[in-house]
C-alpha positions as CSV (number, residue, x, y, z in Angstrom):
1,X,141.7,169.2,84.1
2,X,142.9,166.6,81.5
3,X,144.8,164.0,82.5
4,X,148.3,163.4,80.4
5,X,148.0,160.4,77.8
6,X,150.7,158.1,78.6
7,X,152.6,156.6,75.4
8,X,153.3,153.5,74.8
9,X,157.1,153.1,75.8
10,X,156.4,154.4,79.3
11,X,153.5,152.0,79.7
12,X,155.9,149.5,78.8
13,X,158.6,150.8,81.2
14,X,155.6,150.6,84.5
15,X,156.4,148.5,87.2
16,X,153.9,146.3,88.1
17,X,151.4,146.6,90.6
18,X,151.8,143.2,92.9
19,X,149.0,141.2,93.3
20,X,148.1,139.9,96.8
21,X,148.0,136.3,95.6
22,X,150.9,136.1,94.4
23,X,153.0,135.6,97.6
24,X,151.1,132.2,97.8
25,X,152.1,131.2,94.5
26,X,155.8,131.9,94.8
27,X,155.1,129.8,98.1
28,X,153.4,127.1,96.8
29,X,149.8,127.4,98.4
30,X,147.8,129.2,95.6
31,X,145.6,126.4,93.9
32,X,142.6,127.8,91.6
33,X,139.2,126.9,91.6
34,X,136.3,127.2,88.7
35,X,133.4,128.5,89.4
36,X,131.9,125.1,88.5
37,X,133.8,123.1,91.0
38,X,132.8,125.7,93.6
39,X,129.6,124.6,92.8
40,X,130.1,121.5,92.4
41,X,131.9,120.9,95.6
42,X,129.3,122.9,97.9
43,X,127.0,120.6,96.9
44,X,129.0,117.8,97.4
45,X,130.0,118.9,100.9
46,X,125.8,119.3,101.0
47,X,125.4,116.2,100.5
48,X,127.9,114.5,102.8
49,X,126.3,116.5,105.6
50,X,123.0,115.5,104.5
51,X,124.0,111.7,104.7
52,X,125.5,112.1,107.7
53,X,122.7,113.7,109.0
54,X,119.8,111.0,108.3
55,X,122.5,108.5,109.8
56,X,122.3,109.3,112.9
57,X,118.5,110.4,112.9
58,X,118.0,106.7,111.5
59,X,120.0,105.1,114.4
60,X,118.3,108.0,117.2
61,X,115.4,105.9,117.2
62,X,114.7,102.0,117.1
63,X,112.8,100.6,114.0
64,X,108.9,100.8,114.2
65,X,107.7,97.4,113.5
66,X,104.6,94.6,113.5
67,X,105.1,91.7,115.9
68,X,102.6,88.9,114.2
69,X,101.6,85.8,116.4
70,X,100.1,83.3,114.0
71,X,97.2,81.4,115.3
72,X,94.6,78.6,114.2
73,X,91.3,77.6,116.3
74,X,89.0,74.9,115.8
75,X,86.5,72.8,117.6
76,X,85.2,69.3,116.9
77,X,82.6,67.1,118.5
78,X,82.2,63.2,118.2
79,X,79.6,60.7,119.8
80,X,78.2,57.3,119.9
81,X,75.1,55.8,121.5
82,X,74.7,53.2,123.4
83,X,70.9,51.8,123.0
84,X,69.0,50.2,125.7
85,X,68.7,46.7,126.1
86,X,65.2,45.2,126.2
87,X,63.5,42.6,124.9
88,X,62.7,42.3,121.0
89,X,65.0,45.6,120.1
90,X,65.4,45.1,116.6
91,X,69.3,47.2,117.3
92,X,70.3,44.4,119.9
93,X,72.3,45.8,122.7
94,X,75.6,48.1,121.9
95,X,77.0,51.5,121.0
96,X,75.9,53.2,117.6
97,X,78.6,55.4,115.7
98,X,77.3,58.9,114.5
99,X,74.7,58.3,111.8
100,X,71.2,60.9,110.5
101,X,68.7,59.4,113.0
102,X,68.1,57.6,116.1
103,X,64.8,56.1,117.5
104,X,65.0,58.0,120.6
105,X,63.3,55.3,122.6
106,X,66.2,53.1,122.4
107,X,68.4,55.5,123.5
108,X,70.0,55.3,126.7
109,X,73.3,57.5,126.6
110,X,75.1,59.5,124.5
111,X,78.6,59.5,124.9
112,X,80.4,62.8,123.8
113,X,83.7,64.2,123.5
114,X,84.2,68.2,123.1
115,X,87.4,68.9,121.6
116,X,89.0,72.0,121.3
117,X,92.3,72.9,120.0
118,X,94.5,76.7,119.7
119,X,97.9,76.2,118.5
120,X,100.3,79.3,117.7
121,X,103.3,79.3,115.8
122,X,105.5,80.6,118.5
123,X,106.2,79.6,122.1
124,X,103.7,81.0,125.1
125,X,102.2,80.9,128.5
126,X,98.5,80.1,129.0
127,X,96.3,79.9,131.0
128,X,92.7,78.7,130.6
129,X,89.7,77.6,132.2
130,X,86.4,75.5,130.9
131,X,83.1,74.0,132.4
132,X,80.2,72.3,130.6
133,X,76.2,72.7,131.2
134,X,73.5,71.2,129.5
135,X,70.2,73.0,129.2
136,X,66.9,71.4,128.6
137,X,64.0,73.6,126.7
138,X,60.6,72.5,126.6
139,X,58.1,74.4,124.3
140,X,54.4,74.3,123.4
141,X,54.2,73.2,119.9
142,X,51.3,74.9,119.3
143,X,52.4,78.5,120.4
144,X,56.0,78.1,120.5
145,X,55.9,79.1,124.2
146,X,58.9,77.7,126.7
147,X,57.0,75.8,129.3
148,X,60.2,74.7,130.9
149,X,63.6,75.4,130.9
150,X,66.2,74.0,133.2
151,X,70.4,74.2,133.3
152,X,72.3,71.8,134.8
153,X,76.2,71.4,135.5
154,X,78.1,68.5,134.2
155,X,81.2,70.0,134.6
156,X,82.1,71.9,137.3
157,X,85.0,74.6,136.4
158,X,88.6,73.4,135.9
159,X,91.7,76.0,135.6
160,X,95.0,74.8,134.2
161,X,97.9,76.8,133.2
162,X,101.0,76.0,130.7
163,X,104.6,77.1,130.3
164,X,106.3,77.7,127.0
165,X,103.9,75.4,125.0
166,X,102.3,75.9,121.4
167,X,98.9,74.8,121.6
168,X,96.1,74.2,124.0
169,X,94.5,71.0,123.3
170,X,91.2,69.8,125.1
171,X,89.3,67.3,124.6
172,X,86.5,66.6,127.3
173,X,84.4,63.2,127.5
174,X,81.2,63.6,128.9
175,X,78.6,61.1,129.5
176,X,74.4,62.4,128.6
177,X,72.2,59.9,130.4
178,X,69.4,60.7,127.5
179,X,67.2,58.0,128.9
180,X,67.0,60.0,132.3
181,X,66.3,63.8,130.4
182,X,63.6,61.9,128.2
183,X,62.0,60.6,130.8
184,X,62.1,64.2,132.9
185,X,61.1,65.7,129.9
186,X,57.7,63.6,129.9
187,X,57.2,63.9,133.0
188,X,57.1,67.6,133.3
189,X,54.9,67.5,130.2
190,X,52.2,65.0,132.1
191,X,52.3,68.0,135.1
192,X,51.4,70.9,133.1
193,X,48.7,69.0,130.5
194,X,50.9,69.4,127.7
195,X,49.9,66.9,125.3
196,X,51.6,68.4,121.9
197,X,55.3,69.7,123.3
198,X,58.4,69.6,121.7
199,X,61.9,69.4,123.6
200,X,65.7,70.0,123.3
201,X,69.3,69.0,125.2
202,X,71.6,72.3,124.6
203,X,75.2,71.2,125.7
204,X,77.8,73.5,126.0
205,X,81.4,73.7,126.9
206,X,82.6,77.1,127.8
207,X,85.9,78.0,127.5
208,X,88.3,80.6,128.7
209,X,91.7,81.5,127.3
210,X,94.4,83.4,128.4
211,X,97.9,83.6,126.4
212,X,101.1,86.0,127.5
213,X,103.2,86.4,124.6
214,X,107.1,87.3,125.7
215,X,106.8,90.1,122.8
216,X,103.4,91.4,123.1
217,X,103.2,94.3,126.6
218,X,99.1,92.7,127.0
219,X,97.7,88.8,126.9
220,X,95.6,87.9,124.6
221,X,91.9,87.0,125.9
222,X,89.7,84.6,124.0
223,X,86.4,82.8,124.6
224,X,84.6,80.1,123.0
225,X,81.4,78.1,123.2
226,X,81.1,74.8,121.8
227,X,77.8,74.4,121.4
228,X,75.3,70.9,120.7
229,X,71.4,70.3,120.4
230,X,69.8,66.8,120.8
231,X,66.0,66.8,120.7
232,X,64.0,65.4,122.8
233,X,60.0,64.4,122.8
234,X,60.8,62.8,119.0
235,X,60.7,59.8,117.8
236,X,63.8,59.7,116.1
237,X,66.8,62.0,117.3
238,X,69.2,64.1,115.0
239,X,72.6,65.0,116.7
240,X,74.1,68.2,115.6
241,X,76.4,70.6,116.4
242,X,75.5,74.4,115.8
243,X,79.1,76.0,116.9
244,X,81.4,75.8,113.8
245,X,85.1,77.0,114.6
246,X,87.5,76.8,112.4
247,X,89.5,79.9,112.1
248,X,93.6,80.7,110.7
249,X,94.7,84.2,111.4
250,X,97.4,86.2,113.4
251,X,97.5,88.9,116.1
252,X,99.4,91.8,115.4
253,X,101.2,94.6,117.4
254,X,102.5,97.7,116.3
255,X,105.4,98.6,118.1
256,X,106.1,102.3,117.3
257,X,109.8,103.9,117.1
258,X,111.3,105.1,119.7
259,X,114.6,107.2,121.1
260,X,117.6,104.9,122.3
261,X,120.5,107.4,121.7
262,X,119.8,111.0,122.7
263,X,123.5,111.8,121.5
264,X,123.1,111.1,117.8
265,X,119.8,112.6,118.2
266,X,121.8,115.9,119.2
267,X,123.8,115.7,116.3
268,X,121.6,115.3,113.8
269,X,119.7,118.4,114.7
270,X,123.2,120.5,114.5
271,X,124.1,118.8,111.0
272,X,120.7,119.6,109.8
273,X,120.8,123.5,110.9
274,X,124.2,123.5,109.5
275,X,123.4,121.8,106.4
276,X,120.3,124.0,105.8
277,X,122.7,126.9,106.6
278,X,125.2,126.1,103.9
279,X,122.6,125.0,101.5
280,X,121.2,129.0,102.0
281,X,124.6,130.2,101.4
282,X,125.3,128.4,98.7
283,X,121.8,129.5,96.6
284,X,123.0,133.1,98.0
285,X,126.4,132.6,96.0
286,X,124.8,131.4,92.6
287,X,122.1,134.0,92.8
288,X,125.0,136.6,93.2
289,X,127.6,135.6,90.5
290,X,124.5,134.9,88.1
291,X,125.6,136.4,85.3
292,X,123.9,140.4,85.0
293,X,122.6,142.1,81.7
294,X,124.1,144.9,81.0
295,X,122.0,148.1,79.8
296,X,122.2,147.6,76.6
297,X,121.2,144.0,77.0
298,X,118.0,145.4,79.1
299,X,117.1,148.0,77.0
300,X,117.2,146.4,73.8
301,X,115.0,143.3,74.9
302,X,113.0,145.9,76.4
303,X,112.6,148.1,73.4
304,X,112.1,144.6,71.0
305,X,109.1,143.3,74.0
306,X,107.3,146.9,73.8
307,X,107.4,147.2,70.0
308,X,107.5,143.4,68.1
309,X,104.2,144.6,66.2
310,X,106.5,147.3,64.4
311,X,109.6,145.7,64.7
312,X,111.4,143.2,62.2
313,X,114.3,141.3,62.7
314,X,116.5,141.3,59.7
315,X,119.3,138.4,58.5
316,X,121.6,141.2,57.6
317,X,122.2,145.0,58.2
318,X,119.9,147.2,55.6
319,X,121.6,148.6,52.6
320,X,121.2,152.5,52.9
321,X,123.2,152.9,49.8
322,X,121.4,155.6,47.5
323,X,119.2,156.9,50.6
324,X,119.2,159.6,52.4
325,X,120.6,158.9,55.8
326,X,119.1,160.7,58.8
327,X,120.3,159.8,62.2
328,X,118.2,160.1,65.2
329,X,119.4,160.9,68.6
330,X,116.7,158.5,70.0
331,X,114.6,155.7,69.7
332,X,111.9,158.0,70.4
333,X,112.4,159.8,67.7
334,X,112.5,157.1,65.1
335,X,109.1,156.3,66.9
336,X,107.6,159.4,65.5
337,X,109.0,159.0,62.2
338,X,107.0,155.3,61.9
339,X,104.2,156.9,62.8
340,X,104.4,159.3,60.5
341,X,105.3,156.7,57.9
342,X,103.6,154.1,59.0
343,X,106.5,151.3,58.2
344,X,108.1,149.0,59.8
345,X,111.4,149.1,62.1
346,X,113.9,146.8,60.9
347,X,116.2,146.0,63.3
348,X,119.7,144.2,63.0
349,X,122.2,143.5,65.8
350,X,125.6,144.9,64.9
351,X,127.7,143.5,67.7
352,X,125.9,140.9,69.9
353,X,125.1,142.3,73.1
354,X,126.6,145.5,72.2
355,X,125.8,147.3,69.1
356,X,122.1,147.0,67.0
357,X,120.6,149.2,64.6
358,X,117.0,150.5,63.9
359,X,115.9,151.7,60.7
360,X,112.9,153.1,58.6
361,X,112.9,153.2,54.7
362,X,110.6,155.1,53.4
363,X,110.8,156.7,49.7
364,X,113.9,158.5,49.2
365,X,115.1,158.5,53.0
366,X,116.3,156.1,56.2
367,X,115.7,156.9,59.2
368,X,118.2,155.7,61.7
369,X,119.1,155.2,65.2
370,X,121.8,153.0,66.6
371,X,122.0,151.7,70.3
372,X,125.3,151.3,71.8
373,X,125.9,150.3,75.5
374,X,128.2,153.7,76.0
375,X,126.0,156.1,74.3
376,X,122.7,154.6,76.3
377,X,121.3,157.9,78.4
378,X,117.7,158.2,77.6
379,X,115.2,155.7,79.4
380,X,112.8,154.5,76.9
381,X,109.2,154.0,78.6
């Protein structure tokens, strides 16, 4: 049943359907928005959330951190000797300052002084502990074989502890009777008939350290040995020191982050879900008001991607003046024709995204087939 066409004057003369958002107008509350500033303010309002978001993550949890505690060790020995005093010594009677050599027959002590120093750039507690021994090493000089070898304490253990200090600074005198550890040293040589037999003094000052630092949860342990050889069985005597300290560096602890504020914690795990939630909605709402193609939009490109070998684009529409027209009622039927003919399809669109014609000249005819968007039915494979 056909509907009755409606004429112009009574088109004109129709009320007007009301429009739901027009209330608000009259009222003041309609405002419009683009689609741009839709987007535009989703993303702000993304954003915001986002910011808000690492906020209070950042301040959940305390800053994870190095704690350094600069240090410098060292150690340092000085002597003199004091020579013996009998008759037609060529030294005289005295004390020598460090030099190469000494005749060690004219030695009678050697006075020492171990020093040892651990200073840190910030304030701590310590607590440390030393002793020194002396060890005397007789060997064969022959074989190299130990024929005797004998510690002995100088000084017995001492502990001392400091409060809020910067440095530990020792520095121990000790008086080496040489004379007497020469003379033991011969003797024990005469006892086991050991005429060729060579003969050392090893002193050594041990020393234990242990520093609490306010920031650091552990002390920091540290040993040390400062260690000196003096020959003995020689006729000349060469001081020297074989520990060599002298060492700048820092200890470091890595203090990790960790929760002070369970409440911001809280939040920031809601903002995120929300903010992942809106950022989900949002991608939903482009992805649905992307613009669509329309058929004809589809099945042109479609028709132009299947057949570009046999296809031309043309700058303007072909001039079928003088030809025989024929019209096909589908593309696949001008696809017969060009095989049949073997020419190209020019093609021209009419009407963007609307209207485009195909066509095949060959002699006297033109073949022809025009897509439009209402007249698209056929599927083309």
């Amino acid at each position: 049943m056909k509907k009755k066409k409606i004429s112009d004057k009574e088109f004109a003369n129709m009320e007007k359907m009301p429009n739901e958002r027009d209330k608000y107008i009259q009222r003041g509350f309609y405002f419009y928005l683009s689609y741009s500033l839709r987007i535009f303010l989703m993303f702000l309002v993304i954003a915001l959330v986002g910011v808000v978001t690492y906020f209070c993550f950042a301040n959940s949890f305390s800053d994870s951190k190095n704690i350094i505690l600069n240090y410098q060790e060292k150690d340092d020995f000085l002597y003199t000797v004091k020579l013996l005093d009998k008759e037609n010594n060529p030294f005289g009677d005295g004390l020598l300052k460090p030099g190469e050599y000494y005749i060690s027959d004219i030695i009678d002590d050697i006075n020492t002084n171990l020093i040892y120093n651990y200073e840190f750039d910030q304030k701590v507690d310590t607590k440390y502990s030393y002793y020194v021994d002396v060890t005397m090493i007789l060997n064969d000089t022959n074989t190299g074989d130990i024929i005797s070898q004998n510690d002995y304490n100088l000084i017995n253990k001492i502990e001392k502890e400091e409060k809020n200090t910067q440095s530990i600074n020792l520095n121990q005198s000790i008086n080496l009777d040489y004379d007497y550890y020469q003379k033991l040293a011969t003797d024990v040589v005469s006892i086991n008939n050991k005429i060729n037999a060579t003969g050392k003094l090893i002193l050594k000052m041990y020393i234990n350290t242990e520093t609490k630092y306010a920031k650091f949860e552990d002390s920091i342990k540290n040993d040390h040995v400062i260690e000196v050889t003096i020959p003995l069985l020689s006729s000349q005597v060469k001081i020297e020191k074989t520990s060599n300290l002298n060492n700048k560096d820092s200890y470091v602890k890595h203090v990790k982050a960790e929760l002070k504020n369970e409440l911001l914690l809280y939040t920031a795990i809601v903002l995120l879900i929300l903010d992942t939630l809106l950022l989900l909605l949002t991608i939903n709402f482009i992805i649905k008001t992307l613009p669509k193609k329309s058929t004809y939009t589809r099945l042109k490109e479609r028709i132009l991607n299947n057949y570009n070998k046999i296809i031309v684009n043309s700058k303007k529409i072909p001039d079928l003046a003088g030809y025989n027209v024929i019209d096909c009622d589908s593309f696949r039927e001008l696809l017969d024709a060009q095989s049949l003919l073997n020419k190209p399809i020019i093609y021209y669109e009419i009407i963007k995204n609307q209207k485009a014609v195909f066509v095949i000249l060959g002699g006297t005819d033109a073949y022809k087939f025009v897509l439009k968007e209402c007249d698209i039915e056929e599927d083309i494979s």
